[in-house]
N, C-alpha and C positions, 0 to 999 in steps of 0.2 A: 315235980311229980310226973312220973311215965303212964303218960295214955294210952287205953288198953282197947283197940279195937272188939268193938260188937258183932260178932258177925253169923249173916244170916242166911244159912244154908235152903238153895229152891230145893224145891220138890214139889214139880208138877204131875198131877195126877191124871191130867185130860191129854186128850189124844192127840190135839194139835197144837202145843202149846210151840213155839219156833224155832227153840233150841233141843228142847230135848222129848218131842210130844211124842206120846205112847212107849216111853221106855217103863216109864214104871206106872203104867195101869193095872197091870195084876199086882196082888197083894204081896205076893211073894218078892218080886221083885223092887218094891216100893220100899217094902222091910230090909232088904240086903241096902240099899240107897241110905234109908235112913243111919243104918250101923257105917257104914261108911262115912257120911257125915259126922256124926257123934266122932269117929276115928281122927279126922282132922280139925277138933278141937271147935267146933261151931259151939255159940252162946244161945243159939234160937233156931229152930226150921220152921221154915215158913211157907206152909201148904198151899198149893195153888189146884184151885178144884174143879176150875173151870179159865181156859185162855181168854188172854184179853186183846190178843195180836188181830189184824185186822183180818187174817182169813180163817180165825177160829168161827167154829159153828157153837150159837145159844144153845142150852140145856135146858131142861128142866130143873126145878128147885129140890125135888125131891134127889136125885142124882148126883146133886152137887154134894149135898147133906151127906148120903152114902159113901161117895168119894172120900169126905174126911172123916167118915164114923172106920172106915176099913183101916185107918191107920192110927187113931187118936189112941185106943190103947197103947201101944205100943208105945207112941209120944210120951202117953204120961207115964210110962216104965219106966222108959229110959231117964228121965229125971229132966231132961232139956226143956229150953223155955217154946211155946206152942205158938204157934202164928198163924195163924188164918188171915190167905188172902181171897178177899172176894169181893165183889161187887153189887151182887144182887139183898137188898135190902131183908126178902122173905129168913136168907141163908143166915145172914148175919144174926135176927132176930131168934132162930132155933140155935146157932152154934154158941152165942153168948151165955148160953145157963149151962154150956155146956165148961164154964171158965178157962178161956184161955187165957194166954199169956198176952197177947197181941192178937189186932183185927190190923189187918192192914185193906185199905179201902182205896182203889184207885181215882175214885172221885170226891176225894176227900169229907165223906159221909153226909151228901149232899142233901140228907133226905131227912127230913125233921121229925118222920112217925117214929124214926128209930131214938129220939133221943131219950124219951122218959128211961129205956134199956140200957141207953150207955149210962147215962148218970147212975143208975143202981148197978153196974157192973164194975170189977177193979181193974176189966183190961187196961193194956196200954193201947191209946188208937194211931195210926200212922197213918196221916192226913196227906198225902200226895196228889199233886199238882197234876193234870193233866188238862187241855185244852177242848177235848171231848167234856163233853157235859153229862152224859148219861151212854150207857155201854160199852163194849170192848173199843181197842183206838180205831181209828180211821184215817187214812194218807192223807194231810196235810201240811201243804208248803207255805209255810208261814214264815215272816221275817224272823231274825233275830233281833233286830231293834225293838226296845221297846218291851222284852220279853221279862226281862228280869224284875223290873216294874209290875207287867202282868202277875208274876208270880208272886210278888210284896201286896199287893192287893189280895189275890185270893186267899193269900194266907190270912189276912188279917179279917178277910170277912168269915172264913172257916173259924178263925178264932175266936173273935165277938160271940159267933152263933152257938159253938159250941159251951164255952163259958157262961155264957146267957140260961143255955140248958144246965146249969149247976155241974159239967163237965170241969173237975179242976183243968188247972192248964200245963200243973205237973203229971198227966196224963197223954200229952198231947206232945206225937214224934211230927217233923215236918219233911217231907218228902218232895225236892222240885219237882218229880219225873226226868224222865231220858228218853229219848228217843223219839219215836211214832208218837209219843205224849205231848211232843214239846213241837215238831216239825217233821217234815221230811227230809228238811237241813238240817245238813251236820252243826253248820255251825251253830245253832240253836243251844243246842246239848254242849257244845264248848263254850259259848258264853255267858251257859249254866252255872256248869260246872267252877268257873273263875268266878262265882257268884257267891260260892259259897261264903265267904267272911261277910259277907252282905245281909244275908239271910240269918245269921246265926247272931251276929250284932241288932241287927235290924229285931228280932226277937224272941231269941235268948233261950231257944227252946232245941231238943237235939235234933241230930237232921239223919236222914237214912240219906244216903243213894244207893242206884241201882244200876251200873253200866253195865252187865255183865253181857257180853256175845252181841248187845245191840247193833242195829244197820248203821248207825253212826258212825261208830269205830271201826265198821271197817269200811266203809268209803274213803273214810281219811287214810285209812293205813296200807287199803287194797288186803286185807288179810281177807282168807276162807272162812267159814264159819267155825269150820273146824279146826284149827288153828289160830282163833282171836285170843288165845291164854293171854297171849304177852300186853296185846293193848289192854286187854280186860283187866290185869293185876296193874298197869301202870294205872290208868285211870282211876283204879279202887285207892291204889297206896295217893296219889293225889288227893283224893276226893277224903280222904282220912286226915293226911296234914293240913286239909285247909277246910276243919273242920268240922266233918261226916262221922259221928261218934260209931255210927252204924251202916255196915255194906251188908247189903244182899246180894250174893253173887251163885252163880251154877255151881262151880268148883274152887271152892274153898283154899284148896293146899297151895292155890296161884298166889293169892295174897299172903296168905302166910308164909310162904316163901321167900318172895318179895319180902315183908315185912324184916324177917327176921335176919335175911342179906344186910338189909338199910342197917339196923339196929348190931349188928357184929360189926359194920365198917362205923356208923358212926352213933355210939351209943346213948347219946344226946338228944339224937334226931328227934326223939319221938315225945319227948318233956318239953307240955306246953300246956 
C-alpha cells in the first residue's frame, strides 16, 4: 500500500513570524496565499496567528482571535482541513467552538483548564515537543545527548494526562519540534529527526514535523534563507520515509516535487 503524504501548508498571519512575517497580514493578501496553497494540493493549512520565534513580540488574545476570524471563512469554503496554531490557552478556548480541524499547540497543551474543552471537541490536537515550557522559544544550547529520551518522556507524560482527560489517543498527533525548540544545535534537530522510527514504534501514534527554512538547516548546509528549498524538501521527503505521516512546511510544491521525482524513478519507494 502507497503512503500518501499529509501536508500542511503555513500561513502566518503575524508580523514577525521568521520566514515569511507580514507577507500576508492583510486580508487580501492571506486569501491569494491561501488559493495558492489549496493549488499545490495541501491536505490542511495551518494558521499561525501569532510567532513563536524568539524575537516575535506577545499580542493580545483578543488580536490573535481577529487574526484567524479574518480568514476562517474563507478556510471553511475552500473545503480544506483547518489548523490552528497557537499557544495561548484564552485563544485555544474561543477558537475550539469555532470547530476546527486541528489545534496545533507548541507546548503540547500543557495546561489542564483546557481539558474539559478538548474532551468535548472533535479536533485533532498536535502535541509538540519543545524545551521551552510556557511561550514563544528562546536560544538554547542544549546537548544532543540524551534528547531523544527527553522527548520519549514528554510524550508519554502529554499522553497519560491527556487520556486521563477522557481525550481519546486516536486524537492525538505527536510532534518532536525542530529547531529553536529542541537547541541552538544543529545537531539536536539531526538526531531528532533519525529519531523518528523511535517515536512512532515507541507509540504508535502519527507524527508531524516541521523543518521547513529552520536555522538548523542552514548551518549545516550554509544555505540563505532564501534559498533553504532544497535542504527544506530533502529534510521533509526524509522525515516522511522514516515515518512523518504529516509535514508542515512554507512551500509546499518543494516537497511535492521531491516527492513525485522519488516516486517516477523508483515507484516502490513510497509502499510501507
Amino acid at each position: 500500500m502507497e503512503a500518501q503524504p499529509k501536508i500542511f501548508g503555513i500561513l502566518n498571519l503575524s508580523p514577525d513570524s521568521f520566514f515569511d512575517g507580514g507577507k500576508y497580514s492583510l486580508v487580501e493578501k492571506a486569501r491569494l496565499q491561501i488559493d495558492f496553497l489549496l493549488a499545490q494540493g495541501v491536505y490542511a493549512i495551518d494558521v499561525g496567528v501569532v510567532s513563536s520565534n524568539p524575537d516575535a513580540k506577545m499580542i493580545p488574545k483578543e488580536e490573535e482571535i481577529a487574526r484567524f476570524q479574518s480568514v476562517y471563512d474563507d478556510l471553511q469554503q475552500s473545503g480544506v482541513k483547518i489548523s490552528l496554531d497557537c499557544f495561548c490557552t484564552a485563544v485555544q478556548k474561543e477558537i475550539l467552538s469555532w470547530e476546527p480541524d486541528y489545534v496545533n499547540d507548541i507546548h503540547g497543551f500543557s495546561d489542564p483548564s483546557l481539558y474539559e474543552i478538548l474532551a468535548q471537541s472533535k479536533a485533532k490536537l498536535i502535541v509538540m515537543h519543545s524545551v521551552q515550557k510556557s511561550g514563544k522559544a528562546d536560544i538554547q544550547n542544549l546537548s544532543a545527548q540524551g534528547m531523544v529520551e527527553k522527548i520519549c518522556h514528554f510524550f508519554e507524560k502529554r499522553i497519560e494526562a491527556l487520556t486521563q482527560a477522557k481525550i481519546s489517543a486516536d486524537r492525538l498527533i505527536l510532534d518532536p519540534g525542530m529547531g529553536f525548540f529542541l537547541s541552538s544545535d544543529p545537531q539536536c534537530s539531526i538526531e531528532v529527526l533519525r529519531a523518528l522510527p523511535v517515536f512512532k514504534k515507541e507509540f504508535g501514534l502519527p507524527l508531524l514535523v516541521s523543518t521547513s527554512n529552520k536555522s538548523f538547516l542552514r548551518k549545516i548546509t550554509h544555505a540563505n534563507l532564501e534559498d533553504c528549498h532544497v535542504p527544506t524538501a530533502l529534510s521533509e521527503i526524509y522525515a516522511f520515509l522514516h515515518g512523518a505521516e504529516m509535514i508542515r512546511t512554507h512551500e509546499p510544491r518543494h516537497f511535492f516535487h521531491s516527492y513525485r521525482l522519488l516516486k517516477a524513478l523508483q515507484p516502490n519507494f513510497f509502499s510501507f
